[in-house]
N, C-alpha and C positions, 0 to 999 in steps of 0.2 A: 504494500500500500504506500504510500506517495500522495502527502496533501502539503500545498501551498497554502497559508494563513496568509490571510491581510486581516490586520486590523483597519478597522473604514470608521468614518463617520456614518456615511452613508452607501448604497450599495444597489442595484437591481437586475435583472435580466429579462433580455427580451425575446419573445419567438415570433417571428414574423408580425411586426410591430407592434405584441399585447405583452405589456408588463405580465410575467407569468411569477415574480417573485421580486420581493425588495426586505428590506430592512434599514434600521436607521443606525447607533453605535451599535458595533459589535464585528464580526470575523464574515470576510466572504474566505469562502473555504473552497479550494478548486481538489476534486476524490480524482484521485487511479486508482485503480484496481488493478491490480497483479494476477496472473496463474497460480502465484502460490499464497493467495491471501484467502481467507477463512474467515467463520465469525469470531473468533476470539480474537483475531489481528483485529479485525474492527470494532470490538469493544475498547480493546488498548490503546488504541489510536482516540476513540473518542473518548476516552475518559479522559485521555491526556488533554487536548484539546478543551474540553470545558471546565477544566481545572488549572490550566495553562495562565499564568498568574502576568500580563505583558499590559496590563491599563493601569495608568497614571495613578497614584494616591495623591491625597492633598498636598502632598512633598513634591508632588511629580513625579516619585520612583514607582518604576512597576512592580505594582507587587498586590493588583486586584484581576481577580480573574472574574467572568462573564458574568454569572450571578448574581456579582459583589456590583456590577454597573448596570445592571438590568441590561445588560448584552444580547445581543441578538445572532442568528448565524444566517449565512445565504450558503448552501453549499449547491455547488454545481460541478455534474461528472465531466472528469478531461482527462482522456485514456491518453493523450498525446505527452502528458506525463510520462509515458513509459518511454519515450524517445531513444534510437537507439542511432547517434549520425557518428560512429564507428568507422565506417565505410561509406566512402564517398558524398555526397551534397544532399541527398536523397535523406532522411530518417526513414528507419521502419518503426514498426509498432507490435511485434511478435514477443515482446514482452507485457504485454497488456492484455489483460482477462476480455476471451469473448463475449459481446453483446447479454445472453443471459445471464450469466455469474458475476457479470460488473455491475451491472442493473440491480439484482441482487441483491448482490452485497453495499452497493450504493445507497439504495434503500435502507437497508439494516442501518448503513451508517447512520442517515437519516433518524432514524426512530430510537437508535443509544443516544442520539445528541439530544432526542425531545423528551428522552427521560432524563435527562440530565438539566437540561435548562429547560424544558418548556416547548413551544412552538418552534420550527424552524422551518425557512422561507427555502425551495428548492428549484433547480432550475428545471430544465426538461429534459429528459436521458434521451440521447441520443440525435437532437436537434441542433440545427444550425440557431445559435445563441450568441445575444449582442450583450455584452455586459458593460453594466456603470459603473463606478466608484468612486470615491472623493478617499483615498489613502490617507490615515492619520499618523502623523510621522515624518516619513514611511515607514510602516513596520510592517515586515516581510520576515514569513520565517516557512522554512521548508522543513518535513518532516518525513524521513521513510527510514530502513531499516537499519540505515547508520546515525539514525539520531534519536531513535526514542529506545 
C-alpha cells in the first residue's frame, strides 16, 4: 500500500464536472493498492493515518492529529502510485492490484478511516478525476512499506 497525505485546508474532486467529494481542514489522501496488500495492511495504514499527529497546536508545533481538529479526509484511489519508470520513458503499472482487489481494498480503507474519525469524503474508483486543493504548509508526507 502507498498513500500520499496532504494536509489541505481545503480539498474536492471532480467526475465529469459534478463535485463527487470535498472537504474543508483535514488530509486529501491519494490509496495504491498493491498485489501484496491485504486487510490488515489497510487497517495499519489507517490507523496510522488518523492518528498521525502533523496539525498545528497553539504553539504551532504538530502534535494534533484529525480528531483533535475536527479533521476531515478526501481519499481518492491512484494505482499510478505503483509506478515503475525503471526502464525506459514509459512507467508501467504491474505492481498495482487489479481493478477488483484495489477497489476492494480501497473501500475497506475507506470505512477503517470512518471508524476512526467519522465521515469521509471519496472520490470515484476508477474514473477520470479532477482534483482541488488549497495545501496547508505544504505538508506532504508519503507512506508505504518503508515508512510505516
Amino acid at each position: 500500500m502507498r498513500l500520499v497525505i496532504q494536509r489541505v485546508k481545503q480539498a474536492k474532486v471532480m467526475v465529469e464536472g459534478e463535485c463527487v467529494g470535498s472537504i474543508g481542514k483535514g488530509l486529501l489522501i491519494f490509496v495504491g493498492i498493491g498485489h501484496e496488500d491485504t486487510e490488515l495492511i489497510v487497517e495499519k495504514y489507517s490507523d496510522k493515518v488518523c492518528k498521525m499527529r502533523i496539525f498545528e497546536d497553539q504553539d504551532g508545533k504538530t502534535n494534533l492529529a484529525l480528531n483533535d481538529v475536527q479533521g476531515e479526509i478526501l481519499a481518492i484511489s491512484q494505482f499510478t502510485l505503483y509506478a515503475d519508470c525503471k526502464k525506459g520513458n514509459r512507467p508501467n503499472f504491474l505492481q498495482a492490484a487489479g481493478p477488483e482487489k484495489a477497489n476492494t481494498l480501497y473501500q475497506y480503507f475507506i470505512e477503517q478511516c470512518e471508524k476512526r474519525i467519522g465521515q469521509v469524503s471519496k472520490g470515484q474508483f476508477g474514473a477520470d478525476m479532477k482534483v482541488e486543493l488549497i495545501n496547508d504548509g505544504p505538508f506532504t508526507i508519503v507512506l508505504d512499506e518503508n515508512s510505516i
